[in-house]
C-alpha positions in Angstrom: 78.5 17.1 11.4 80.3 14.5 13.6 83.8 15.0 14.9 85.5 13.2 12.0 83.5 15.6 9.4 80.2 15.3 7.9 78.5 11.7 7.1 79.5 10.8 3.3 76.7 10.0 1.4 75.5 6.3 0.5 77.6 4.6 -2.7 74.2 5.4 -4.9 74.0 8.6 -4.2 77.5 9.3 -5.0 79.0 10.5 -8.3 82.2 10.2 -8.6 85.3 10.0 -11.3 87.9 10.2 -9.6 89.7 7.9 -7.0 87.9 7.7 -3.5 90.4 8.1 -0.4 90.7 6.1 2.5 89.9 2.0 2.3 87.4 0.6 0.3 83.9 0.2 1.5 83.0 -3.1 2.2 79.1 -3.4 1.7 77.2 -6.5 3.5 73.2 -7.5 3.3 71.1 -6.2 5.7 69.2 -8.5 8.3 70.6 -11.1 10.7 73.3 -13.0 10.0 73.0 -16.7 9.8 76.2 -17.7 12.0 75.9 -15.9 15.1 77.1 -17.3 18.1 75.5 -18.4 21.1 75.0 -15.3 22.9 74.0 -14.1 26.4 70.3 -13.6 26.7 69.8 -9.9 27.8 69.9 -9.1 31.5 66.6 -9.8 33.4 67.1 -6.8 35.3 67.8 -4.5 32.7 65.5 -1.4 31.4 63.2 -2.5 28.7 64.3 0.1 26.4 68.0 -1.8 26.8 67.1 -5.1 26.1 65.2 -4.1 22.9 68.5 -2.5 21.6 71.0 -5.4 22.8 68.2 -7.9 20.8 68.4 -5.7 17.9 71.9 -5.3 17.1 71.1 -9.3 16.7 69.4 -8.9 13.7 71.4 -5.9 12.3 73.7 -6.5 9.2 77.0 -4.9 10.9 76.5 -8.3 13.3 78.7 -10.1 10.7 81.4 -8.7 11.7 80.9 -8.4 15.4 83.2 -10.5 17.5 83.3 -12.1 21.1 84.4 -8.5 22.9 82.2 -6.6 21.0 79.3 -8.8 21.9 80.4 -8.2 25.3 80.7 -4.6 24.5 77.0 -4.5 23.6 76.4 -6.1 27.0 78.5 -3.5 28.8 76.4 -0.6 26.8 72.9 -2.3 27.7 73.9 -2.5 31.5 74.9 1.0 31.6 72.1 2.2 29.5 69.7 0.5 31.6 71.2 2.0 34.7 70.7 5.6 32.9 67.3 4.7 32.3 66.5 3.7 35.7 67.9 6.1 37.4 65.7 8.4 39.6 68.2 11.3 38.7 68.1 13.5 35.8 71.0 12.2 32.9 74.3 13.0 33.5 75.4 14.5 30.4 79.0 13.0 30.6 77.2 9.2 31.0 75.2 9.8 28.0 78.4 11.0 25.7 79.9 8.0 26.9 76.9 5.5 26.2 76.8 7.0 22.8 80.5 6.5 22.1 80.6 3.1 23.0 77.3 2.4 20.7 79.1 4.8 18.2 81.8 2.2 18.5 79.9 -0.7 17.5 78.4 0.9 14.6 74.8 1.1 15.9 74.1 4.2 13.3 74.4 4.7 10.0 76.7 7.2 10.4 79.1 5.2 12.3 79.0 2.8 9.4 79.8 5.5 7.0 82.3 6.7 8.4 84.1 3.4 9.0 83.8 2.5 5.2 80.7 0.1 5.9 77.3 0.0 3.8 74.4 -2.9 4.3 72.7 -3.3 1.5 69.1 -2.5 2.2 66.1 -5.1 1.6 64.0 -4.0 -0.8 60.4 -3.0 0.6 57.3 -4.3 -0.9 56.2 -5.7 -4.2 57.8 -4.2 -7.2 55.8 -3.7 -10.2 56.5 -3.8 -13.9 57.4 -1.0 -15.6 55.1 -1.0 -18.9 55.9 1.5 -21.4 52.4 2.8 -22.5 53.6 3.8 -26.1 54.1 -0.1 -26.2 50.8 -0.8 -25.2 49.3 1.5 -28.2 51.7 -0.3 -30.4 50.2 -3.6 -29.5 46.8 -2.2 -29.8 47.5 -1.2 -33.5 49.1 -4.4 -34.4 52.2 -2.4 -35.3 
């Protein structure tokens, strides 16, 4: 359970009849969006750890509706992860609430998207197969 209450459950999973509160969800395809803009290449400096998180909020669906000072919110998250992850200290347990607050900000979870009314639609994975009725196939055996 989060600080805002527990994550609601995904639209499918959900059954409903009466009225939902709050704003409407807004659901958006999963995967990279096709208009990003140029954006910074990561850091050269920074953890490896960092730079694979900043690249991957590149191809996430909740890019779409990312603008300039979020991008450059993603770049102050990477720097100070990176600097966490560097460090030869332990954690500080008041940097890492804050790292995950400004990630929680961006919507890197799936509970952050929940919560702010926001579903991708997932890509299906791997072929789908027909669904043959086997009472049909016995019907077209006996010519019926």
């Amino acid at each position: 359970m989060g600080a805002r209450g527990p994550v609601a459950k995904r639209s499918e999973e959900r059954r409903r009849r009466n009225k939902p509160d709050g704003p409407e969800l807004v659901q958006a395809p999963s995967g990279p969006p096709s208009d990003l803009p140029d954006l910074p290449e990561p850091d050269s400096n920074w953890h490896e750890i960092a730079v694979d998180w900043y690249l991957s909020l590149r191809d996430s669906g909740q890019a779409v509706f990312y603008q300039a000072s979020d991008w450059a919110t993603a770049r102050y998250a990477a720097e100070l992860m990176s600097r966490l992850l560097n460090s030869d200290r332990a954690p500080n347990g008041q940097l890492v609430a804050a790292l995950n607050s400004v990630m929680g900000s961006l919507l890197t979870t799936e509970g952050d998207r929940r919560r702010a009314r926001i579903e991708l639609e997932r890509q299906p994975t791997g072929p789908t197969l027909a669904v043959v009725s086997p009472l049909d196939s016995y019907r077209d055996l006996a010519g019926g």
